[in-house]
N, C-alpha and C positions, 0 to 999 in steps of 0.2 A: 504494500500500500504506500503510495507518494504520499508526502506531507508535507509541512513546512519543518526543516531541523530543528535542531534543539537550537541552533544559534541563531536566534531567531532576530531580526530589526524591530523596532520598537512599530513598524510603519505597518505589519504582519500582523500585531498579537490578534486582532482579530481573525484571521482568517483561520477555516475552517478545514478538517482534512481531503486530500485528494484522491479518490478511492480507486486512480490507474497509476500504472507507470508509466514514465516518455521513454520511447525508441530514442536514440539519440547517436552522434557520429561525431567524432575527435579528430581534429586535423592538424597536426603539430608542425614545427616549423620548417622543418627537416620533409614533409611533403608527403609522410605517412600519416597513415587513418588508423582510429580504433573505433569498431563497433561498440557500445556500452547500452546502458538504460540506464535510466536520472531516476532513485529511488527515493530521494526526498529533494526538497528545493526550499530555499526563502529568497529573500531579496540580496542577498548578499553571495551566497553559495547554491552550491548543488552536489547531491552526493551520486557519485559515478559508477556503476558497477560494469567492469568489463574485465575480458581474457588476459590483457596484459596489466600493469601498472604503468601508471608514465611517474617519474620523480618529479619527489618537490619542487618547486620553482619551477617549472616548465612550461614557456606562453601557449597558449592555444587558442584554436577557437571552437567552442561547441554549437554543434547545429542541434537541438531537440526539437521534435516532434511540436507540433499545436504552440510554440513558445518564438522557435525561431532563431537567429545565428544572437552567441552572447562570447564575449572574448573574456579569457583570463587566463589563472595559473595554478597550476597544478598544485594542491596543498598536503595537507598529511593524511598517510593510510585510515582506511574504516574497516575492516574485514577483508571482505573481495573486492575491494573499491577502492575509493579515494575521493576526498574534496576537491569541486571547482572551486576557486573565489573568482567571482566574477566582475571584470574594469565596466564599469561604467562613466559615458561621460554626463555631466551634472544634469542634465535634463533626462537625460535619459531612465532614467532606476526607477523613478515618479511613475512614469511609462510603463516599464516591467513590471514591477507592484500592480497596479491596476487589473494589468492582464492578466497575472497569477490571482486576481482573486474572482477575475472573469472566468477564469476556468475552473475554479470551485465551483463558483453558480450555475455555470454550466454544467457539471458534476453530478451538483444537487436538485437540475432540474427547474433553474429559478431563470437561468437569464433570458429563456424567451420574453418570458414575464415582463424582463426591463428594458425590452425593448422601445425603445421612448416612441416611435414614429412606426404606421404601417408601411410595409411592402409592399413594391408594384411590378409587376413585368413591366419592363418597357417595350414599347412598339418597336423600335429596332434595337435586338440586342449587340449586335456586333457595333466594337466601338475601340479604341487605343488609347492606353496608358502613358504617360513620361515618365520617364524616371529622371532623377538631379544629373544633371550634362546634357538633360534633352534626348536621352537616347528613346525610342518608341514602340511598343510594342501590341500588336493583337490581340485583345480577348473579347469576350464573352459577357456580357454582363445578367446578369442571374435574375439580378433582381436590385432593386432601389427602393431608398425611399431620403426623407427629409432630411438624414441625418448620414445615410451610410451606402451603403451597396457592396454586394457578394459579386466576385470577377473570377470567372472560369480562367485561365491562361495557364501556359507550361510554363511560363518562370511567376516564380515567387518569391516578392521581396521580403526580407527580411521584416519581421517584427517590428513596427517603428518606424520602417523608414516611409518618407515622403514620398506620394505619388499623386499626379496629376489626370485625372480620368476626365476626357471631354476638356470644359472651364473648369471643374470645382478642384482644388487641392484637399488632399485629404493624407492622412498616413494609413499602414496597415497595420490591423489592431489583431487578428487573428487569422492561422492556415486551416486551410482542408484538402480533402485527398486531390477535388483536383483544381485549388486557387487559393483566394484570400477575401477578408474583409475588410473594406475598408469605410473609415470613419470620416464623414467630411471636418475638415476643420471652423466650415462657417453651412451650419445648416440650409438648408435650401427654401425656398418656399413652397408653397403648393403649384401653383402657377407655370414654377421654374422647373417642374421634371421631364416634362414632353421633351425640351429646349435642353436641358445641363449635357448631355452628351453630344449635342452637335458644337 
């Protein structure tokens, strides 16, 4: 069972346990991978369990499942495991917290519930994404509404990062098997959905 660690941030004590494990993948700097699972998480850490050990101090970056890419370093053995400590830059951990307690609710079955705004099909789903340099990309758009929108695509950006769908700016706030969610940064009107993706 995932939980939040014993070493928990004071920004966590609320959150509740997390009743799966994350798949997750290690990519060290040297250009080798280690398969693992993320058996507990907080906002600070994550406990690692896989075939090899990597040593203390070790940079890395972890990709986990539903969570997304989090850079750090390898900390002190747990069993068959090992601590991440995870770098964050200053805005960003605010960000990860959030999402780790989105995926509780999701857990327990609560976040449709908080869903602020309904969903719509859009009349034309095909539409492209920017990512930061402008670069562009194909997807799918699942669905929208005033606040967010689900995007089919074979790439998937990281956790957090900024992306430009149609006019709205928004980041991505959570993955699934085959996209992402994302969150606008300035809610839409009613008016404005037929129009946000041209």
């Amino acid at each position: 069972m995932t939980q939040f660690g014993k070493r928990l941030a004071p920004a966590a004590l609320s959150a509740a346990l997390m009743p799966q494990s994350f798949p997750a993948r290690l990519l060290l700097a040297d250009g080798s991978e280690r398969q693992c699972a993320v058996t507990a998480i907080d906002p600070d850490s994550a406990l690692f369990l896989c075939e090899d050990q990597v040593p203390e101090g070790t940079p890395l970056a972890a990709f986990i499942e539903d969570i997304g890419r989090v850079n750090g370093v390898a900390g002190e053995a747990a069993g068959h495991g090992f601590w991440v400590n995870f770098s964050f830059s200053a805005n960003r951990q605010p960000r990860f917290v959030r999402h780790l307690r989105w995926l509780i609710r999701r857990d327990l079955g609560l976040a449709a519930a908080e869903r602020r705004h309904t969903r719509f099909e859009p009349r034309n789903r095909q539409a492209r994404f920017m990512l930061p340099g402008g670069r562009e990309q194909p997807c799918e758009v699942i669905d929208i509404s005033l606040s967010g929108a689900g995007i089919r695509s074979r790439m998937r950006p990281s956790v957090g990062s900024p992306v430009t769908l149609g006019r709205m700016k928004g980041r991505v706030v959570r993955h699934f098997d085959d996209g992402f969610a994302l969150e606008f940064l300035t809610p839409l009107e009613r008016s404005d959905l037929d129009s946000a993706l041209g």
